[in-house]
C-alpha positions as CSV (number, residue, x, y, z in Angstrom):
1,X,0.0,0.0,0.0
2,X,1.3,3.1,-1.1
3,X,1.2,6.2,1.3
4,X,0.8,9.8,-0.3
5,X,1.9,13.0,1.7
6,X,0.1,16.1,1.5
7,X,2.2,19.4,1.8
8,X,1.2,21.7,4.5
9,X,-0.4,24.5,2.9
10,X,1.6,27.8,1.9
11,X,2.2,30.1,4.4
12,X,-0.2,33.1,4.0
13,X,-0.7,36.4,5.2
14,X,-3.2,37.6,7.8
15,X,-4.8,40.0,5.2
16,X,-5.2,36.9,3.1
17,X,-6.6,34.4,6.0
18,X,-9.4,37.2,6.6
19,X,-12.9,36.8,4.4
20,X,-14.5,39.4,2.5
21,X,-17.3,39.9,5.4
22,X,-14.6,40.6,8.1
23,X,-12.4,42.9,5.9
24,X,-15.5,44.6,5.4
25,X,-16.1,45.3,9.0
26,X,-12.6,46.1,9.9
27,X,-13.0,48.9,7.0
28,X,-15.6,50.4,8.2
29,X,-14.8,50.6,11.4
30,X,-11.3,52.0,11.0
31,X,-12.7,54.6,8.7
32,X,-15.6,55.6,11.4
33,X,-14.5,54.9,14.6
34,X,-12.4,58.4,14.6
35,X,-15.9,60.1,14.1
36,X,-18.3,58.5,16.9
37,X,-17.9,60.2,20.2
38,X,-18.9,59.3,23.5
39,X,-21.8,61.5,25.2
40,X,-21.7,62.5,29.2
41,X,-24.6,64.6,29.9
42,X,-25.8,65.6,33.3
43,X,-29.5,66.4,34.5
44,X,-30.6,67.8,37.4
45,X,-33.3,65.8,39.2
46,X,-35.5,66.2,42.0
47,X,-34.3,66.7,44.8
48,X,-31.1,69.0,43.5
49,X,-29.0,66.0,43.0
50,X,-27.1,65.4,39.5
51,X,-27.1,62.1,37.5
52,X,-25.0,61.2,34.8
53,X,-26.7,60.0,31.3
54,X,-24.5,58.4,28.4
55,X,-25.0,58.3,24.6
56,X,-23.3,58.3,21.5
57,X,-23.1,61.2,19.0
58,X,-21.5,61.6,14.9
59,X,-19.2,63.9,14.0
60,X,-20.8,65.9,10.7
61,X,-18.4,68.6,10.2
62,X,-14.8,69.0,10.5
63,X,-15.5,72.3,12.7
64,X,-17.5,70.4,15.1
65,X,-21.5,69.9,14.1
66,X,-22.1,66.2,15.8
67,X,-25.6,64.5,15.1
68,X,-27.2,62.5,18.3
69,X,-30.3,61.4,19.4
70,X,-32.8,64.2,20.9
71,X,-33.2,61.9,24.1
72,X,-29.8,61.4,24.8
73,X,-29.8,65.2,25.6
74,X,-33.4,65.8,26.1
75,X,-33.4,66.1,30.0
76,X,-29.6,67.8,30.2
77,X,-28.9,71.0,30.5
78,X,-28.0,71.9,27.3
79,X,-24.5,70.8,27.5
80,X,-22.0,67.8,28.6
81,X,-19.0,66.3,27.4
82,X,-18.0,64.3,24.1
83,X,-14.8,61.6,24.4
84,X,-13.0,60.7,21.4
85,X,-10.9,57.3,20.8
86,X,-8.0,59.4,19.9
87,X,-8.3,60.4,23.9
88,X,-9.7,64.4,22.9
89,X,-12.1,64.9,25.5
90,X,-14.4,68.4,24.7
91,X,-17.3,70.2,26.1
92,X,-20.5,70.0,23.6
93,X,-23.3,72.5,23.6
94,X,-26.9,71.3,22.0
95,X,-28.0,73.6,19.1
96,X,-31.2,72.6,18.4
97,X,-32.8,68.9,19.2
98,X,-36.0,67.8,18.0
99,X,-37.8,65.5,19.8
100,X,-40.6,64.2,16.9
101,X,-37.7,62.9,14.9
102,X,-35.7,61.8,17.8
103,X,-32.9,64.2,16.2
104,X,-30.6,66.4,17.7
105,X,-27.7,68.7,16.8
106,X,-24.8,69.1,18.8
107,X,-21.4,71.7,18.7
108,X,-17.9,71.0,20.2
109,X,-14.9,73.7,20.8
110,X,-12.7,71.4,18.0
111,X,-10.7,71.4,15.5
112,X,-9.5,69.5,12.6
113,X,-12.3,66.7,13.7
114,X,-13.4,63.5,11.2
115,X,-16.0,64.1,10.2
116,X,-18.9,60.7,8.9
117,X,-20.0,60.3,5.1
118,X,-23.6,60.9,5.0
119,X,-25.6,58.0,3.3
120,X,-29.2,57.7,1.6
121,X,-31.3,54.8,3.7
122,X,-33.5,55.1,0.7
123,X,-30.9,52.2,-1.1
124,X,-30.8,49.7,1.5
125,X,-32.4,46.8,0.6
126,X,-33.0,43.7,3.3
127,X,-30.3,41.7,4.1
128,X,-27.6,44.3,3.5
129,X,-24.4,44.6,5.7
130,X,-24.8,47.3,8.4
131,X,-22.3,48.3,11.2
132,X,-23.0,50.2,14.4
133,X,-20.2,51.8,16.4
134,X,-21.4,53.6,19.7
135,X,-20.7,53.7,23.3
136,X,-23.0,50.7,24.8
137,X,-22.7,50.6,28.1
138,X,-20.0,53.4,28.5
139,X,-17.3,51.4,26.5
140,X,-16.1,53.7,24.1
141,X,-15.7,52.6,20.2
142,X,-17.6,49.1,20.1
143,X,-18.5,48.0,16.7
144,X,-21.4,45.2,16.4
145,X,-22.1,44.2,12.5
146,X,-25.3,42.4,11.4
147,X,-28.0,43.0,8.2
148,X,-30.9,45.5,7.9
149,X,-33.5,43.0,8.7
150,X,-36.9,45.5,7.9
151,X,-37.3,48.6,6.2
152,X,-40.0,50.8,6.6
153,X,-40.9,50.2,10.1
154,X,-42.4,53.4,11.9
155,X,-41.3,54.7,15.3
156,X,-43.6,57.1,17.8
157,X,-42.4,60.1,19.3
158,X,-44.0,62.6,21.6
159,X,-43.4,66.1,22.5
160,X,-45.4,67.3,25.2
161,X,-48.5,66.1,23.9
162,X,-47.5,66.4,20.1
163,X,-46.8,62.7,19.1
164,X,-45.8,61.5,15.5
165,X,-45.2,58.4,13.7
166,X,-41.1,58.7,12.0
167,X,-41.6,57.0,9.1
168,X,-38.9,54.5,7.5
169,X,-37.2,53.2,10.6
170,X,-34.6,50.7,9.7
171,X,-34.5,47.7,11.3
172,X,-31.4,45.9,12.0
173,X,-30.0,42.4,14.0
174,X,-26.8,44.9,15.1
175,X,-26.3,44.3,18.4
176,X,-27.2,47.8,20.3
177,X,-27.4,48.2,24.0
178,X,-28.0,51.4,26.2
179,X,-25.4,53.9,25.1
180,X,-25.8,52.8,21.6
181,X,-28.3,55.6,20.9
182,X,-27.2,58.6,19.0
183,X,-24.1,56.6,17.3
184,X,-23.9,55.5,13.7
185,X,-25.1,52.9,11.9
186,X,-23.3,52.6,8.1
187,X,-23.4,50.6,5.2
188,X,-20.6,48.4,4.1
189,X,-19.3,51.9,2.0
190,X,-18.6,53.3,5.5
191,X,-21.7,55.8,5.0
192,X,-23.2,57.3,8.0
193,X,-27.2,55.7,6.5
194,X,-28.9,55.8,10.4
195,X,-28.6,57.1,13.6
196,X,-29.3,54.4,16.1
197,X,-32.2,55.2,18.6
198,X,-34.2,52.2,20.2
199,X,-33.4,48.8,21.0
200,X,-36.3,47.2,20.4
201,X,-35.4,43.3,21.9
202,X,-32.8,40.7,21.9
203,X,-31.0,41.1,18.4
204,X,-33.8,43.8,16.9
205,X,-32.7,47.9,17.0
206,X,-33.7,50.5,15.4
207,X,-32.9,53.6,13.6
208,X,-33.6,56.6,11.9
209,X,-32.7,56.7,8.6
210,X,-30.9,59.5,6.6
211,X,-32.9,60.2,3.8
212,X,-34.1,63.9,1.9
213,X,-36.6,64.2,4.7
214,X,-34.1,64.0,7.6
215,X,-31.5,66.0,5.8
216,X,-34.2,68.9,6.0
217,X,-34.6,68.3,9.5
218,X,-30.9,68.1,10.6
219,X,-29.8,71.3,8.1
220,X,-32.8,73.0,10.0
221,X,-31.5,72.4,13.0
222,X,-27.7,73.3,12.5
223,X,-29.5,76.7,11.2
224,X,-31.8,77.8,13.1
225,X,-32.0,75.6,16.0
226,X,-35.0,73.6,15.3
227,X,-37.4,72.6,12.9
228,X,-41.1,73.9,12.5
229,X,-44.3,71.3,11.3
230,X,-47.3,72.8,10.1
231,X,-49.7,71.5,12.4
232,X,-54.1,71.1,11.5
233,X,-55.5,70.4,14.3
234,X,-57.2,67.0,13.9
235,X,-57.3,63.6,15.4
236,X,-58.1,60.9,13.3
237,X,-57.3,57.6,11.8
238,X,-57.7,55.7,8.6
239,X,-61.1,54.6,7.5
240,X,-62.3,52.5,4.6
241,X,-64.4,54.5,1.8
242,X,-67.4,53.1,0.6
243,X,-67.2,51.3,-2.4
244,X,-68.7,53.6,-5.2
245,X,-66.4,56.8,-3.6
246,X,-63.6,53.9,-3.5
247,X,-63.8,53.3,-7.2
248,X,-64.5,57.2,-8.0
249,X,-61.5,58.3,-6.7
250,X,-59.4,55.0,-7.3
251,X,-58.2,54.7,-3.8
252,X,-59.5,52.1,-0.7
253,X,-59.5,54.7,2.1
254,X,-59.3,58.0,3.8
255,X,-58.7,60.0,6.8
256,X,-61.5,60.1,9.1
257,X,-61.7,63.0,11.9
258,X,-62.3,62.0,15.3
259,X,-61.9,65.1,16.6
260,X,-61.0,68.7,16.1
261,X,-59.0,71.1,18.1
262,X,-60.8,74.1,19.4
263,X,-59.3,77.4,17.3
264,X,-57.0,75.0,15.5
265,X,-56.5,75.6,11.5
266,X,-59.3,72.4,11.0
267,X,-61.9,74.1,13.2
268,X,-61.4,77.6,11.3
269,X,-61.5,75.6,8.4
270,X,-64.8,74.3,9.6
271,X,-63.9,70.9,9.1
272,X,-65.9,68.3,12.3
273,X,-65.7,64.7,13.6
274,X,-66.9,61.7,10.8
275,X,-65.5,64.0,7.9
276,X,-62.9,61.8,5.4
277,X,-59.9,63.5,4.3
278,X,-59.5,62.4,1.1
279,X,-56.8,64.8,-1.1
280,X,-54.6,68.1,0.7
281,X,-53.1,70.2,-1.7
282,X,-53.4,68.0,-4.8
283,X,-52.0,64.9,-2.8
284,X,-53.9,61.8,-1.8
285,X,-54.2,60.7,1.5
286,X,-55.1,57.2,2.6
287,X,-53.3,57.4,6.2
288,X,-52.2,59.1,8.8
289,X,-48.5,58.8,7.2
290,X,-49.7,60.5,4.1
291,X,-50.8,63.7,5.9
292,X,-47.9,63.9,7.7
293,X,-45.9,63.8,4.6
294,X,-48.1,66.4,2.6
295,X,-48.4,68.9,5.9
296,X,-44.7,70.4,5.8
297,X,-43.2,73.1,7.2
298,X,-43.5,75.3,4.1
299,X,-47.6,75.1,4.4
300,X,-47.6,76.7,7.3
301,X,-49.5,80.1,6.8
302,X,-50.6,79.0,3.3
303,X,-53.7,78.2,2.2
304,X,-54.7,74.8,1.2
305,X,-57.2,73.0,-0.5
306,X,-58.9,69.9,1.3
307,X,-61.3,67.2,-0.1
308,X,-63.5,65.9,2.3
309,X,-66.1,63.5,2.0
310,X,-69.2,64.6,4.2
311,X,-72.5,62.6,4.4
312,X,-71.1,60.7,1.5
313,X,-70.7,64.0,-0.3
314,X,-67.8,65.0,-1.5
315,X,-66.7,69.1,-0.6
316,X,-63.9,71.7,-0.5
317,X,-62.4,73.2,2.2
318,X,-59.7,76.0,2.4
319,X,-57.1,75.2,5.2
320,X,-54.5,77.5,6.8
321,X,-52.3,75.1,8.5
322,X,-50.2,77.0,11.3
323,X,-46.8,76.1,13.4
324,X,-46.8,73.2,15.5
325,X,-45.9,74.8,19.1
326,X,-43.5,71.8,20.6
């Protein structure tokens, strides 16, 4: 019987032994780690004692513009202090924060920092390669990898007693903890495409995307300090339309009003509980999502044209939305 020898493999070099997925990782976390920082805020409570609140936050600009989460700061006092990996520890002031997109802008006394590519969420697709890099937890600079496991999930917010749906969450098996809120999530490109807000459960986080609709909010924010909603006045809720008015206007359903704000743009408008939304400003609206697209900040003080259905009649009404007072 004859024995054959096989040759120990070739000797080969660690960049070599690691896979695509890995090298991936290492990439993007080399290339962003430099740009997450890690939040210390302090809040007075009850009582006149001080407690100490952690988050992560994303450098934007090389003079010092970070991007966070509006409630990792949302109970400081308007300030705290942001640790880098390089060892640069700086005081951070909030410029603006708001609270219905769980966004918030932040500005350190630096120089020369790195800033994060911004992203578009709008080109993920399911089962792409994300990595977050945050402070879970305190420990500065940890990077957890996974896939976007959901798009288009919806997250609520409330200020005061304003609450809104933020539409397009992503939804990712990254592994975030407390901490983790306010740091990036990126694509495989290194791109800044969410800011990571909510842990949801074991091995499902969410965050909000970067997309044209963000963008507005955080450029409004580095501006002027925060950004205005036109506001109606209404509550409601989606409603089927009866089948003739469903095949009339080629849509399933509509808005219904539950009820109207006293002296609100809706109740000027004379608009009253059981009326359908159907169409504002030439756009139409099935859900509650779709009037919160349509009802921008540049409506507010202009007027608008409703459709309503009333009685199973269809009518006009001319809106004047106004400024959501936060």
């Amino acid at each position: 019987m004859e024995l054959t020898f096989i040759s120990s493999p070739p000797d080969i070099t660690e960049e070599e032994a690691l896979d695509a997925y890995s090298r991936a990782v290492i990439a993007v976390a080399e290339r962003l780690s430099p740009s997450v920082a890690n939040l210390r805020v302090s809040r007075r409570v009850r009582g006149g004692r001080v407690l100490d609140g952690g988050g992560s936050s994303v450098v934007i600009t090389p003079d010092g513009f970070m991007l966070t989460s509006a409630h990792v700061v949302q109970r400081g006092e308007g300030k705290g202090r942001a640790s880098f990996v390089d060892g640069r520890e700086l005081e951070f002031e909030v410029v603006g924060s708001d609270p219905l997109s769980d966004l918030a802008v932040l500005r350190v006394d630096g120089r020369e920092l790195e800033p994060a590519e911004l992203g578009d969420a709008e080109r993920l697709r399911v089962g792409q390669l994300v990595v977050a890099i945050g402070n879970p937890h305190g420990f500065t600079g940890s990077v957890t990898a996974g896939v976007v496991s959901a798009l288009g999930r919806s997250l609520p917010t409330r200020s005061g007693a304003n609450v809104r749906v933020v539409d397009n969450v992503i939804q990712t098996d990254a592994a975030l903890n407390p901490g983790n809120s306010g740091g990036a999530l990126a694509d495989g490109q290194g791109r800044v495409v969410g800011i990571n807000t909510a842990v949801a459960g074991v091995g499902l986080g969410l965050a909000v995307p970067i997309n044209a609709a963000t963008r507005k909010i955080i450029a409004a924010l580095m501006t002027e300090g925060r950004f205005r909603r036109a506001y109606l006045g209404i509550a409601g809720g989606p409603r089927p339309l009866p089948p003739k008015l469903a095949r009339a206007l080629g849509r399933r359903s509509g808005i219904e009003v539950v009820e109207v704000v006293d002296g609100g743009p809706a109740d000027r408008a004379g608009l009253r509980a059981e009326d359908l939304i159907v169409e504002v400003d030439g756009t139409p609206i099935e859900g509650m999502d779709d009037l919160q697209r349509v009802v921008v900040n540049e409506l507010i003080g202009r007027p608008v044209v409703a459709k309503i259905v009333r009685d199973g009649a269809e009518h006009e009404v001319r809106l004047v939305p106004a400024e959501l007072e936060a």
